[in-house]
C-alpha positions as YAML, in Angstrom:
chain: A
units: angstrom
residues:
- id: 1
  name: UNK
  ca: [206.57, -147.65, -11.64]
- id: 2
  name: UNK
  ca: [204.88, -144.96, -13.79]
- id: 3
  name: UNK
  ca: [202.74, -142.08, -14.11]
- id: 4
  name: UNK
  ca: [201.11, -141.49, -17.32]
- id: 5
  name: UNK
  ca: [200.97, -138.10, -17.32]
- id: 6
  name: UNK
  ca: [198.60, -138.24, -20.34]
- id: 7
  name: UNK
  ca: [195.45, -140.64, -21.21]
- id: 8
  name: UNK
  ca: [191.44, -140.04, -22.67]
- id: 9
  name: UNK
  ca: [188.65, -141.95, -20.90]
- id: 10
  name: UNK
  ca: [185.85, -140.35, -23.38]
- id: 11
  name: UNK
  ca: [184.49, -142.04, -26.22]
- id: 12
  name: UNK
  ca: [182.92, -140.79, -29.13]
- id: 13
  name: UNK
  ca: [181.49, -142.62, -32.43]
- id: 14
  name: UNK
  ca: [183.09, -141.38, -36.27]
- id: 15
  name: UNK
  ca: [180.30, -140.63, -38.87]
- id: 16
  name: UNK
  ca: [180.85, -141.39, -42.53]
- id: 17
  name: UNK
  ca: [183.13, -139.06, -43.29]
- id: 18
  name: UNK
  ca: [185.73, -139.94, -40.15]
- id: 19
  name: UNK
  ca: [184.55, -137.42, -38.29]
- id: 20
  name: UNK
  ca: [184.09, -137.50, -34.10]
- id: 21
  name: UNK
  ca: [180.65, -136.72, -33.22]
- id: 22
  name: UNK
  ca: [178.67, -136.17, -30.26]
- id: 23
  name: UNK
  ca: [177.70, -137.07, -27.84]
- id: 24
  name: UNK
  ca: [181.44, -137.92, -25.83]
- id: 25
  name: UNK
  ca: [180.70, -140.90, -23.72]
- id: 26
  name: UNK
  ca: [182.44, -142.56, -20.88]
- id: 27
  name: UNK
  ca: [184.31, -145.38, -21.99]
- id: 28
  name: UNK
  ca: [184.30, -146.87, -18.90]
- id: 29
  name: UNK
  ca: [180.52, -146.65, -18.94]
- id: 30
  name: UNK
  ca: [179.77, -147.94, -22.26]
- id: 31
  name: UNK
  ca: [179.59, -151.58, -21.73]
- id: 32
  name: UNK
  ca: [178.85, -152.29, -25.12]
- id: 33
  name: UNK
  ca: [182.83, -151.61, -26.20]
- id: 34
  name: UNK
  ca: [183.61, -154.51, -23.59]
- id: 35
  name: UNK
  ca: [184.81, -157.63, -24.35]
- id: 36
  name: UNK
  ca: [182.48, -160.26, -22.85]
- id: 37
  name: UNK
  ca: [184.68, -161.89, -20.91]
- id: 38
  name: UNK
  ca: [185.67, -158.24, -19.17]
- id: 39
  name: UNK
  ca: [181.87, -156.47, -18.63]
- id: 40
  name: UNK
  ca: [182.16, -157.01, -15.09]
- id: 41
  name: UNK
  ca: [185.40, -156.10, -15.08]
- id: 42
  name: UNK
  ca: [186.04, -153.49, -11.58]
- id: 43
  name: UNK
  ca: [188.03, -150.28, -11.72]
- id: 44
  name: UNK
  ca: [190.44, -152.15, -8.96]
- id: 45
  name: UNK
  ca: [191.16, -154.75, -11.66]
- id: 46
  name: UNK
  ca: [192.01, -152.56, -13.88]
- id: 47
  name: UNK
  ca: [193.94, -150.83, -12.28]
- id: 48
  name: UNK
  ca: [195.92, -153.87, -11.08]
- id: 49
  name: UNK
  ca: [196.44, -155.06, -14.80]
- id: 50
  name: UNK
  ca: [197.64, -151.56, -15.50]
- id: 51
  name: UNK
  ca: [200.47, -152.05, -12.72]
- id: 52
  name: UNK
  ca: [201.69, -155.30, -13.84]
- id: 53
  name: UNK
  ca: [201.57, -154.96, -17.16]
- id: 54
  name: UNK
  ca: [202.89, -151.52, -17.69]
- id: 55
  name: UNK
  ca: [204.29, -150.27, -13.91]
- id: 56
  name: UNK
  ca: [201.38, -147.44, -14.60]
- id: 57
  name: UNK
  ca: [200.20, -146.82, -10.99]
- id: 58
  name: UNK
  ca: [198.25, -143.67, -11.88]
- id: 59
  name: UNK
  ca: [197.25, -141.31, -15.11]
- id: 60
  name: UNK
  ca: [196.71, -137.31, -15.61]
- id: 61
  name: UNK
  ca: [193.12, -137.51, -17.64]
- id: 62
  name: UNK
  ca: [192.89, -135.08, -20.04]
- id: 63
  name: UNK
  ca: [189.24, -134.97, -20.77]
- id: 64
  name: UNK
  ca: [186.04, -132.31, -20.10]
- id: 65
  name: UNK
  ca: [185.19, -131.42, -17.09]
- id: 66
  name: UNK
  ca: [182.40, -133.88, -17.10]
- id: 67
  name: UNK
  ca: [184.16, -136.89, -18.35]
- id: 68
  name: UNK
  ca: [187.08, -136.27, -16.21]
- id: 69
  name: UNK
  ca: [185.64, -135.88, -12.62]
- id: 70
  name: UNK
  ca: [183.51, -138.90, -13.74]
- id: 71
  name: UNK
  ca: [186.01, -140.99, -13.72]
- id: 72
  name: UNK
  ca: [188.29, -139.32, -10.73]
- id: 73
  name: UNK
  ca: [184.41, -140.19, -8.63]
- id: 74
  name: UNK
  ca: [185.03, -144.05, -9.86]
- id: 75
  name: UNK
  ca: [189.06, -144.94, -10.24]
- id: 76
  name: UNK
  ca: [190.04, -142.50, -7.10]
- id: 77
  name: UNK
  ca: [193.25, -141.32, -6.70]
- id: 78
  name: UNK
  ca: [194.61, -143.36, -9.55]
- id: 79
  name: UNK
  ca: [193.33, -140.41, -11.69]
- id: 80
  name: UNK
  ca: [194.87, -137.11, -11.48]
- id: 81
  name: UNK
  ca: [192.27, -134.97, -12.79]
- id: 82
  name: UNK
  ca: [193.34, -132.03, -15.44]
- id: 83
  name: UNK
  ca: [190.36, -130.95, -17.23]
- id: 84
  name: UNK
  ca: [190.61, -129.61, -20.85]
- id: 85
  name: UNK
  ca: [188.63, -126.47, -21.89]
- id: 86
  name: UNK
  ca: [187.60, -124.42, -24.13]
- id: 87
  name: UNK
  ca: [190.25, -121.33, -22.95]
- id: 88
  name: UNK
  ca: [188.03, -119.17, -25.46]
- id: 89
  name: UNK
  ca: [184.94, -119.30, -23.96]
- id: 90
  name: UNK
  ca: [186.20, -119.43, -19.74]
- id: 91
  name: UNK
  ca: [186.48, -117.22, -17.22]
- id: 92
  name: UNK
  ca: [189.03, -117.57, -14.82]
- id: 93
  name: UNK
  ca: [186.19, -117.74, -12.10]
- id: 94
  name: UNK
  ca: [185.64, -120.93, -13.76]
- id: 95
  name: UNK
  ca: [189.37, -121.97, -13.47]
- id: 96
  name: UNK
  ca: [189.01, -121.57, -9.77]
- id: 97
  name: UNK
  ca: [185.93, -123.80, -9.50]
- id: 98
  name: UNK
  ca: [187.88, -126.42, -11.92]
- id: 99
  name: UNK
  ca: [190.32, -126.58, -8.89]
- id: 100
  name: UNK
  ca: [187.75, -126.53, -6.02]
- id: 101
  name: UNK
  ca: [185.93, -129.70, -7.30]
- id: 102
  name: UNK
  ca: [190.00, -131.20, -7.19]
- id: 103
  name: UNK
  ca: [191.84, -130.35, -10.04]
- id: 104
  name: UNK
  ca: [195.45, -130.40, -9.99]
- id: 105
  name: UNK
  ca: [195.82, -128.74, -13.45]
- id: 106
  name: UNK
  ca: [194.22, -127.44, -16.38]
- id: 107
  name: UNK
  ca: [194.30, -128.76, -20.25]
- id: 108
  name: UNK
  ca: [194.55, -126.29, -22.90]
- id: 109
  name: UNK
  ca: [194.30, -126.94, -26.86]
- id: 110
  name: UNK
  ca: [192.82, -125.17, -29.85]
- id: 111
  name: UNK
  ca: [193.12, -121.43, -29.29]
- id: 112
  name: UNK
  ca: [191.88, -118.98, -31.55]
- id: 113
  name: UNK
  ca: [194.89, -116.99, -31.06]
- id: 114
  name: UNK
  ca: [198.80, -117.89, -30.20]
- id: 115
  name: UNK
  ca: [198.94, -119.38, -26.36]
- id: 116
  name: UNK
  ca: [201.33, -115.89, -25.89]
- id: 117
  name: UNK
  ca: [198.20, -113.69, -26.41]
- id: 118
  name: UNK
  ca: [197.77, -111.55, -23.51]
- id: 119
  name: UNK
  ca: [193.78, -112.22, -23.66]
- id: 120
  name: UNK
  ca: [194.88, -115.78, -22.02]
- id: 121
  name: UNK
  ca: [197.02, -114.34, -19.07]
- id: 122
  name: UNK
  ca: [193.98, -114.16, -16.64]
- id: 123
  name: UNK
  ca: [193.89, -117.44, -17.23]
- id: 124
  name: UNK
  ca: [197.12, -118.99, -16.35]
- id: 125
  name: UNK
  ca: [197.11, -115.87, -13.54]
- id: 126
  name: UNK
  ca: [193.84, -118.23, -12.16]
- id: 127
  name: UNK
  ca: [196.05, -121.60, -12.46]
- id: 128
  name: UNK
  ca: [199.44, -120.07, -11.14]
- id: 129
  name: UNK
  ca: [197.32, -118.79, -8.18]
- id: 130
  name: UNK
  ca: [195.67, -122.43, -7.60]
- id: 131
  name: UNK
  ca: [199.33, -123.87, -7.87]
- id: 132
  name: UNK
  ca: [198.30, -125.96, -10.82]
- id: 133
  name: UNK
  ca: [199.74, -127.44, -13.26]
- id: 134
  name: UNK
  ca: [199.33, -126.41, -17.42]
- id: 135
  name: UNK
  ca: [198.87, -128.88, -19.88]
- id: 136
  name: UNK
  ca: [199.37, -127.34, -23.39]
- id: 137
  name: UNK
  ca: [198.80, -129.38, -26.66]
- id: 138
  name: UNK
  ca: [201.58, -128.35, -29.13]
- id: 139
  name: UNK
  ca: [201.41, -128.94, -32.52]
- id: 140
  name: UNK
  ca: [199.07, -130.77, -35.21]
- id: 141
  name: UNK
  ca: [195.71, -131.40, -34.24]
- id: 142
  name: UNK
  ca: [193.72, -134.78, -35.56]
- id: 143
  name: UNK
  ca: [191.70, -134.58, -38.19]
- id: 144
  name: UNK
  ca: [187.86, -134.24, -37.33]
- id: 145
  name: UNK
  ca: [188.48, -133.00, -33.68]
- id: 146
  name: UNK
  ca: [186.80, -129.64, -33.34]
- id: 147
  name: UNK
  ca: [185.79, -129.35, -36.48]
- id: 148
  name: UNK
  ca: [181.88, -128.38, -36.96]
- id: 149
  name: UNK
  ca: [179.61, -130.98, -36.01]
- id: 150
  name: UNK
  ca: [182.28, -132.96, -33.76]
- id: 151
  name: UNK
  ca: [181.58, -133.42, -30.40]
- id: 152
  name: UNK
  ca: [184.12, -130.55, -29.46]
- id: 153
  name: UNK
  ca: [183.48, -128.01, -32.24]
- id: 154
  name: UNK
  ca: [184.60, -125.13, -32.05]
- id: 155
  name: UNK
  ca: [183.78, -121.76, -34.00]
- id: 156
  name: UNK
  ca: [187.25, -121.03, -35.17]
- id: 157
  name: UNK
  ca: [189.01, -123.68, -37.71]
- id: 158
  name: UNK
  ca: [191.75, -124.85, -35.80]
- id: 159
  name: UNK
  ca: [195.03, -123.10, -36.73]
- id: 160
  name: UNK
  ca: [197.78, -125.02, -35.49]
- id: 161
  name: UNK
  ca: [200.83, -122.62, -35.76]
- id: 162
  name: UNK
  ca: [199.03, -120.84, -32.56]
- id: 163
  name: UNK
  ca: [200.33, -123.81, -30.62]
- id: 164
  name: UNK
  ca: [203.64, -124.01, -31.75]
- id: 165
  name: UNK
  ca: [206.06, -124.51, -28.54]
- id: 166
  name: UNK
  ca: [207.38, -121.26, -29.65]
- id: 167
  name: UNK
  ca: [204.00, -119.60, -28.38]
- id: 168
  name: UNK
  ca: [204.88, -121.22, -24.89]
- id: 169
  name: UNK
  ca: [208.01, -118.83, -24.78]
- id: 170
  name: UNK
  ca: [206.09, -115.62, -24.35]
- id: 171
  name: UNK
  ca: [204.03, -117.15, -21.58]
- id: 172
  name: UNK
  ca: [207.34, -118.50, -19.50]
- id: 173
  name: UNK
  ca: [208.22, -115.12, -19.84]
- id: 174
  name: UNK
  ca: [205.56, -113.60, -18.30]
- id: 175
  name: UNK
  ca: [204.71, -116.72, -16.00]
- id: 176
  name: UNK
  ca: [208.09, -118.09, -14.80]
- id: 177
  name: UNK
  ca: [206.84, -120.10, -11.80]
- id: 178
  name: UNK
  ca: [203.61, -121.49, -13.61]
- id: 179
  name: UNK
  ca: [204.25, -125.32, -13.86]
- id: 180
  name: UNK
  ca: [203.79, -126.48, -17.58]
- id: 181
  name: UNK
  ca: [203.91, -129.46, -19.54]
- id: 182
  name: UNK
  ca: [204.33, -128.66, -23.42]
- id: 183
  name: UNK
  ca: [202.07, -131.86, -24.75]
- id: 184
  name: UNK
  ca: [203.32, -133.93, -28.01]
- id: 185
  name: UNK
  ca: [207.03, -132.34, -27.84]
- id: 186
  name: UNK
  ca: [205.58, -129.56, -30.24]
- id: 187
  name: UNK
  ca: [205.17, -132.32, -33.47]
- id: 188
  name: UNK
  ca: [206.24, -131.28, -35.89]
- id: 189
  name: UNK
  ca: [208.04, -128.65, -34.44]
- id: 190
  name: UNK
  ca: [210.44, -130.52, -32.46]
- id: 191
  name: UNK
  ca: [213.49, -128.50, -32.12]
- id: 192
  name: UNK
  ca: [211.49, -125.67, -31.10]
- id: 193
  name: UNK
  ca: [210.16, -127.76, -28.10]
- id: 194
  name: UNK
  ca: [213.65, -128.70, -27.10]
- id: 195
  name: UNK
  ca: [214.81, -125.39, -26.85]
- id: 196
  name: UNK
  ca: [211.74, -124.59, -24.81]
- id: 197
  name: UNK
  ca: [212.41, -127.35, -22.33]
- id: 198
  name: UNK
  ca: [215.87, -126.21, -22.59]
- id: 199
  name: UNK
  ca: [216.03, -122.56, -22.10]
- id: 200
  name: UNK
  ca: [212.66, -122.68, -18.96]
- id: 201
  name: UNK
  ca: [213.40, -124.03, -15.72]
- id: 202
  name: UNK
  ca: [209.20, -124.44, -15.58]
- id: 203
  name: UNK
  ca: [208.49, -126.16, -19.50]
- id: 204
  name: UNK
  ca: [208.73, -129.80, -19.36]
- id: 205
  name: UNK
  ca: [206.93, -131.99, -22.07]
- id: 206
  name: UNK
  ca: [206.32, -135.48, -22.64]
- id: 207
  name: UNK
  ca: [206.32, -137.42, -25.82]
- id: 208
  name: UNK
  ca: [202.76, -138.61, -26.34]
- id: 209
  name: UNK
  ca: [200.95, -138.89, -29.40]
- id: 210
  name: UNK
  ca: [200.68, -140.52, -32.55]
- id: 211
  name: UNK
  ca: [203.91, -139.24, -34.41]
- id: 212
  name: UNK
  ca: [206.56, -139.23, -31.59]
- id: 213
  name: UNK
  ca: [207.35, -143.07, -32.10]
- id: 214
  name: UNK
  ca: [206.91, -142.88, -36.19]
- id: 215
  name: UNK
  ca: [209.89, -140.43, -36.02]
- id: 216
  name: UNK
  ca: [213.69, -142.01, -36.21]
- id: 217
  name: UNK
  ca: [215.67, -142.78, -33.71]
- id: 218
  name: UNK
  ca: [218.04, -141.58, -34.86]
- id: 219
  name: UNK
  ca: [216.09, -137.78, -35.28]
- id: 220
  name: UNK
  ca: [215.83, -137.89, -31.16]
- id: 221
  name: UNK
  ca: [219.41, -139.04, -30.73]
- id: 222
  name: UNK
  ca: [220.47, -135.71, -32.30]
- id: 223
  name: UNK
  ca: [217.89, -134.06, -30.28]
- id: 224
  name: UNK
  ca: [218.15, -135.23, -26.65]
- id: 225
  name: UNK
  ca: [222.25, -136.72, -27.25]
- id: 226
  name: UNK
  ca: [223.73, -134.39, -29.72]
- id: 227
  name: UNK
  ca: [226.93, -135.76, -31.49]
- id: 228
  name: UNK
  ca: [226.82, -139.21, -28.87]
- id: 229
  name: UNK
  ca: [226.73, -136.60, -25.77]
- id: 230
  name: UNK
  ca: [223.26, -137.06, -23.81]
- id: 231
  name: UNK
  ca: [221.74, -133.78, -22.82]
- id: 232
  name: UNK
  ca: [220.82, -134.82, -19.16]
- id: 233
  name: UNK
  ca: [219.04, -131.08, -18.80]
- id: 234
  name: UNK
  ca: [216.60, -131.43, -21.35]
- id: 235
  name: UNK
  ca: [216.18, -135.34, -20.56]
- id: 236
  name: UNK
  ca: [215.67, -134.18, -16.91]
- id: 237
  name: UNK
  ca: [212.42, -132.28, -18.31]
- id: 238
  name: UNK
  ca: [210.93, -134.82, -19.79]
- id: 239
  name: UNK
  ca: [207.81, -136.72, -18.61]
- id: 240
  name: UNK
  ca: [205.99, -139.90, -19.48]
- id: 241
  name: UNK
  ca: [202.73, -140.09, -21.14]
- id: 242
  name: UNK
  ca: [201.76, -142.46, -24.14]
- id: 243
  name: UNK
  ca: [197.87, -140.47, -25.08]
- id: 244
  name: UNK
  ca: [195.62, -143.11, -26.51]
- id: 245
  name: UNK
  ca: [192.53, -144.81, -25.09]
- id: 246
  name: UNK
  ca: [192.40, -145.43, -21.77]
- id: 247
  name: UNK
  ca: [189.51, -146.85, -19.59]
- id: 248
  name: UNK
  ca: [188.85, -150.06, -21.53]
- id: 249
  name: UNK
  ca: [189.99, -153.44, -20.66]
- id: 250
  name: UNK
  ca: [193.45, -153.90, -22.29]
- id: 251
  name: UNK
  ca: [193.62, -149.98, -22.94]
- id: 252
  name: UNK
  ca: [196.18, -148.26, -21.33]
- id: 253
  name: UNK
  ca: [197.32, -145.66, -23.41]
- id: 254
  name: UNK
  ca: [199.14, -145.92, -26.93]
- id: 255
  name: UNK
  ca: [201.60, -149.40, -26.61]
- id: 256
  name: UNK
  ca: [204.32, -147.63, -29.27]
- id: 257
  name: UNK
  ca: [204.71, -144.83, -27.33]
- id: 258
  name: UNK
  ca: [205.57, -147.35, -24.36]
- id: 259
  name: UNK
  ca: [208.29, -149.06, -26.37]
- id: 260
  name: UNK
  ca: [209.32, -145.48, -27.37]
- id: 261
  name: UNK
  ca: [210.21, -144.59, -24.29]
- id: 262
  name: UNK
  ca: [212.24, -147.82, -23.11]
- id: 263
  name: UNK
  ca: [213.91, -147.58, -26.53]
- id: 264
  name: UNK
  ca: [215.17, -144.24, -25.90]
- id: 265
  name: UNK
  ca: [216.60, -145.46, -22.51]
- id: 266
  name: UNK
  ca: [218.32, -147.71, -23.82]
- id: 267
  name: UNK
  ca: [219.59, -146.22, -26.84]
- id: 268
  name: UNK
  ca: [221.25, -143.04, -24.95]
- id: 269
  name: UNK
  ca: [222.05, -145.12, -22.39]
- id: 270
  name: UNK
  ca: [219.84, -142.94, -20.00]
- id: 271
  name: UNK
  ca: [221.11, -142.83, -16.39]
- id: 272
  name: UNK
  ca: [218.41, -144.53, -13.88]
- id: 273
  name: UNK
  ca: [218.11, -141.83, -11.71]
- id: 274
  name: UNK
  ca: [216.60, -139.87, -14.56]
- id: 275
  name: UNK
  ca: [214.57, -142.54, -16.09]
- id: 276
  name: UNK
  ca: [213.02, -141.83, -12.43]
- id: 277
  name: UNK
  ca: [212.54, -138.70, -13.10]
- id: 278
  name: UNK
  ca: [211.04, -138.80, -16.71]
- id: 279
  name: UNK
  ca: [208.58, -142.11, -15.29]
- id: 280
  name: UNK
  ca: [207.25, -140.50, -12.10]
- id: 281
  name: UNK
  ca: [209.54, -137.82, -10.60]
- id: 282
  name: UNK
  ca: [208.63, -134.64, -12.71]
- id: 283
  name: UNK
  ca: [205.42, -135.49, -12.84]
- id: 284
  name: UNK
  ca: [204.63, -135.71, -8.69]
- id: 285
  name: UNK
  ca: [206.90, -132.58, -8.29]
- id: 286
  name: UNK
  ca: [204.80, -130.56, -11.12]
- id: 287
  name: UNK
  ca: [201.33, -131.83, -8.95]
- id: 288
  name: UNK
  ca: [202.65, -130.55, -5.70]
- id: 289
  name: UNK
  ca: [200.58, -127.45, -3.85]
...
């Protein structure tokens, strides 16, 4: 079985230009994507399809505050809630409130400075003191998110050099028991994320996103088994987690990122005991209080 340590239940609608614009919707909620065969379609269905098709038996959503909780109110404990925010415009008063409602983590993604910026610390004081968990995007952003006029704008242009894995170094550093997940293994800055994962006993990542599975083979075989030799420490901090839709009938994250992941298992010949690890393991020790 599997966690996937990283899905989206919100929907929003492109305008002529490609752009996401408000308002974010449930997609759980919005009938109107269903198929008509699955409108009456119940969250325990789902959820069973989701176990026998992919062995996911719960998901980390990654959504606002409002979309998020949402969802935790209707799918239960198959959602571990991790609410993304806006890290530029929260207090960490807020943070703690995030976790009194029952989060286990928070998302972070778009800052206007580097993630190491000591105007952040409060904020990672507030999760390290809630025993959460930190979700950090790394890397390139999709086109149209947060832009203004999307349905997350925000008032900086997104730079995406300030979440380079690199930036995740400083706050390790300073934060060496706060649990963190470096989203997107830092595309396209992937050497940078292994050394991260490599080098911090409390950076793990997974490999979500649209990239990870368009890269070779042969690029992560000289990442995660250098010269034929697997690298069982930095495999040991991986964890799964496709991104992609979730919350629709026959949604269940992205499906290349699945075959990504049983590739690589195969390929490097990846001990079962740590395909435990990367599937479920790391991910229920990282949500423990």
């Amino acid at each position: 079985m599997r966690i996937n340590g990283h899905v989206h239940g919100g929907h929003a609608e492109r305008d002529a230009s490609g752009k996401l614009i408000p308002p974010l919707k449930l997609a759980w909620e919005s009938k109107e994507l269903f198929p008509e065969e699955y409108k009456k379609m119940t969250p325990e269905e789902y959820v069973e399809i989701g176990k026998k098709k992919h062995g996911v038996e719960r998901v980390i959503l990654l959504d606002p505050p409002e979309v998020t909780f949402r969802l935790k109110e209707i799918f239960k404990d198959y959602v571990i809630a991790v609410p993304m925010v806006d890290m530029d415009n929260i207090t960490p008063e807020e943070i703690n409130s995030l976790f009194k409602r029952g989060a286990a983590g928070i998302k972070f993604i778009v800052p206007s400075k580097s993630y190491g910026d000591d105007s952040y610390f409060p904020l990672y004081d507030a999760i390290a003191a809630n025993h959460g968990l930190a979700i950090f995007h790394t890397g390139f952003v999709l086109l149209g998110r947060f832009e203004p006029g999307s349905w997350d704008a925000r008032k900086s242009i997104v730079d995406i050099t300030n979440m380079r894995p690199s930036a995740l170094d400083r706050v390790a550093r300073a934060f060496p028991d706060l649990k963190i997940i470096m989203a997107h293994f830092g595309n396209p800055w992937w050497e940078e994320a292994w050394k991260m994962i490599s080098s911090h006993k409390n950076i793990y990542a997974d490999l979500s996103g649209g990239d990870t599975f368009r890269r070779s083979i042969d690029m992560w075989k000289e990442i995660l088994a250098p010269n034929g030799n697997l690298d069982t420490g930095a495999v040991s901090k991986l964890c799964f987690g496709t991104d992609g839709q979730s919350f629709l009938p026959g949604h269940y994250g992205t499906p290349d990122v699945y075959k990504l992941y049983e590739r690589l298992f195969d390929v490097l010949k990846i001990p079962t005991e740590l395909q435990e690890k990367v599937n479920r393991g790391n991910i229920l020790k990282l949500i423990e209080n």
